[in-house]
C-alpha positions as CSV (number, residue, x, y, z in Angstrom):
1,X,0.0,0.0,0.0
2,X,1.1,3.4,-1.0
3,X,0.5,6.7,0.3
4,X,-1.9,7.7,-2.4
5,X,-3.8,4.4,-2.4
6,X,-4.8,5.6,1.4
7,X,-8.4,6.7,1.3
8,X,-10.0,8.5,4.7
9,X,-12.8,6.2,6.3
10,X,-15.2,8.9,6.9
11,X,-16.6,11.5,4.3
12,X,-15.7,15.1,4.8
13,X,-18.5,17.5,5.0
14,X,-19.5,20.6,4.3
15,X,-19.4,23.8,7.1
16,X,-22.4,24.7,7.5
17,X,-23.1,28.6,5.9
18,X,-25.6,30.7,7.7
19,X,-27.5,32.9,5.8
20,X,-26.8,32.3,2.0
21,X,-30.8,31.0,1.4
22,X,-31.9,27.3,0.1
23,X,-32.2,24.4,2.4
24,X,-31.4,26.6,5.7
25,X,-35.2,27.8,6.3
26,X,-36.2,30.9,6.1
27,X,-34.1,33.0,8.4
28,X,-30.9,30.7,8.4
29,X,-30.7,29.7,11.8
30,X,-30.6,33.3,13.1
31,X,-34.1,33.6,14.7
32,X,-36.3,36.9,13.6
33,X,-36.0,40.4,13.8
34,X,-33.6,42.3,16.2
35,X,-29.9,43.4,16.1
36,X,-28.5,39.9,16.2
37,X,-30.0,38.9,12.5
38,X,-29.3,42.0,11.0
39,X,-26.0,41.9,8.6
40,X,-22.8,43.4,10.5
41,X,-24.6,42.9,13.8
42,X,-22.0,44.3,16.7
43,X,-23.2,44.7,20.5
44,X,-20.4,46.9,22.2
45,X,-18.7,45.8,25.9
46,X,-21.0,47.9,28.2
47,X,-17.5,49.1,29.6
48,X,-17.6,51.5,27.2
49,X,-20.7,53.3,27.9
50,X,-19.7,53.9,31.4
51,X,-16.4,55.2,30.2
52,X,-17.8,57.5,28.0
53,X,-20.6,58.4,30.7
54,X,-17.3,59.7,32.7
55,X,-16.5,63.7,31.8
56,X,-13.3,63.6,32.5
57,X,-10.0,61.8,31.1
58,X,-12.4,59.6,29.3
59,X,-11.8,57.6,26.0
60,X,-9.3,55.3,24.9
61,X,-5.9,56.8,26.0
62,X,-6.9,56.7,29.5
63,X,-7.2,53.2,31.9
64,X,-10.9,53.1,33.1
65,X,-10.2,51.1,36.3
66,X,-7.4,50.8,38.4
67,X,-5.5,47.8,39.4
68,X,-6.0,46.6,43.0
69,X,-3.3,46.3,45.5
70,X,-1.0,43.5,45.6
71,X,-2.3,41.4,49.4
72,X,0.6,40.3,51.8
73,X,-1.0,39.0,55.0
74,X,1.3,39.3,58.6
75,X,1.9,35.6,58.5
76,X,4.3,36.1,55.1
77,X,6.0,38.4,56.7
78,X,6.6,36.7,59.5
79,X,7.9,33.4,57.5
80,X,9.9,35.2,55.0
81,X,11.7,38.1,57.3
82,X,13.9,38.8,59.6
83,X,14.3,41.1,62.7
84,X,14.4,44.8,61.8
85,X,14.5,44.2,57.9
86,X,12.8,46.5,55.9
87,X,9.3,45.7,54.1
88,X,8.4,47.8,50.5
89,X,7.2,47.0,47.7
90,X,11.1,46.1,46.0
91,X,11.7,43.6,48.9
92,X,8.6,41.7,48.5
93,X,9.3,41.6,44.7
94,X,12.7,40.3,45.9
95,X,10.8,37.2,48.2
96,X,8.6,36.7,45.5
97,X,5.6,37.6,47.6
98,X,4.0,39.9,44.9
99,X,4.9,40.2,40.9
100,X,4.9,42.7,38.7
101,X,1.9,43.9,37.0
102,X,2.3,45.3,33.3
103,X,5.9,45.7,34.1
104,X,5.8,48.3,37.3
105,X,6.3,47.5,41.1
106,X,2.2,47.3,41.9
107,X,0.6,48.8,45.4
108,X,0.5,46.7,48.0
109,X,-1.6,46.4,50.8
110,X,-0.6,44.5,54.0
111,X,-3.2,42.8,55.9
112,X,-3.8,41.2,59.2
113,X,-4.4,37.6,58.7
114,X,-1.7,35.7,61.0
115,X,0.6,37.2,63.7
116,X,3.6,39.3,63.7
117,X,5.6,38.4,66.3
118,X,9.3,40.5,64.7
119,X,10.1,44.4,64.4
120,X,9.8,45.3,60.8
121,X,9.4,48.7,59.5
122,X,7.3,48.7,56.6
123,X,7.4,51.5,54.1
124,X,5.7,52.8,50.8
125,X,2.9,50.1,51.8
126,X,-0.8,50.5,52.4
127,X,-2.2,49.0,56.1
128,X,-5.4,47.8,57.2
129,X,-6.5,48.4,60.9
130,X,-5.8,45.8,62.2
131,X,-2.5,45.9,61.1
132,X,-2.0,49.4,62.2
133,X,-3.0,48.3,65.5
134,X,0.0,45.7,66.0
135,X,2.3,48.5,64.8
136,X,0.7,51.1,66.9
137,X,0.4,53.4,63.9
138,X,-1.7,56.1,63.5
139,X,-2.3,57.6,60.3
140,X,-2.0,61.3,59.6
141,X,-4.1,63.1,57.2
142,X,-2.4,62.8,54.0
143,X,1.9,62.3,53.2
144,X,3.8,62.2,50.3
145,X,6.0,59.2,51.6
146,X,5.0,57.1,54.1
147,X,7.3,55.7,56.5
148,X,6.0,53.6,59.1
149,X,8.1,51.5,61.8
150,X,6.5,49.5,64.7
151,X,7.0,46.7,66.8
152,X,4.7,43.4,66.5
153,X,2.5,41.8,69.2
């Protein structure tokens, strides 16, 4: 047997073509009326009405939502620090507790879940309360840098 003596077992069939008449019925498998059987249909992502709903920096050029912070809970930063060693965003890249998103070092947001139990001083980081209670931080109104340094339970 050669390799043009091979013939397939099954017969190949057609792909069925919506909408070119004959055989099909009457409105070719695409229902009546509406926007859906119309030629060219397109139904737009409803994301883009409420970004152009927005007056300002709206259209294209500008990012609609913002990424959410990057969440490290206590417990990780318990496991993967030492005494006194500085938390930011770099370090955490470093331990491989957060990644990169798009490229840039994302905002992080440290969390309570676990216990803390070494001095850290955590910087360029977001806190919840609970957190903010272990360090004994209280937040001030509004700072370009923030610098925090505590001591755990």
């Amino acid at each position: 047997m050669q390799l043009h003596q091979v013939k397939p077992t099954h017969r190949q069939r057609n792909k069925k073509r919506v909408g070119r008449g004959g055989k099909r019925g009457t409105y070719s498998g695409k229902g009546i009326k509406g926007q859906k059987s119309r030629a060219g249909h397109k139904i737009r992502p409803e994301i883009r009405d409420f970004i152009k709903k927005i007056p300002k920096r709206r259209g294209y050029r500008f990012k609609a939502i913002k990424p959410k912070a990057e969440i490290v809970n206590l417990k990780d930063l318990e496991k993967y620090f030492n005494e006194g060693d500085l938390v930011n965003p770099e370090t955490l890249l470093e331990k491989r507790l957060i990644s990169r998103i798009n490229g840039r070092v994302p905002e992080v947001k440290i969390l309570g879940a676990g216990g803390l139990k070494k001095k850290l001083k955590i910087e360029n980081c977001k806190t919840s309360k609970s957190v903010d209670k272990v360090f004994g931080i209280k937040k001030p109104a509004a700072s370009a840098k923030r610098k925090q340094t505590g001591e755990g339970a």
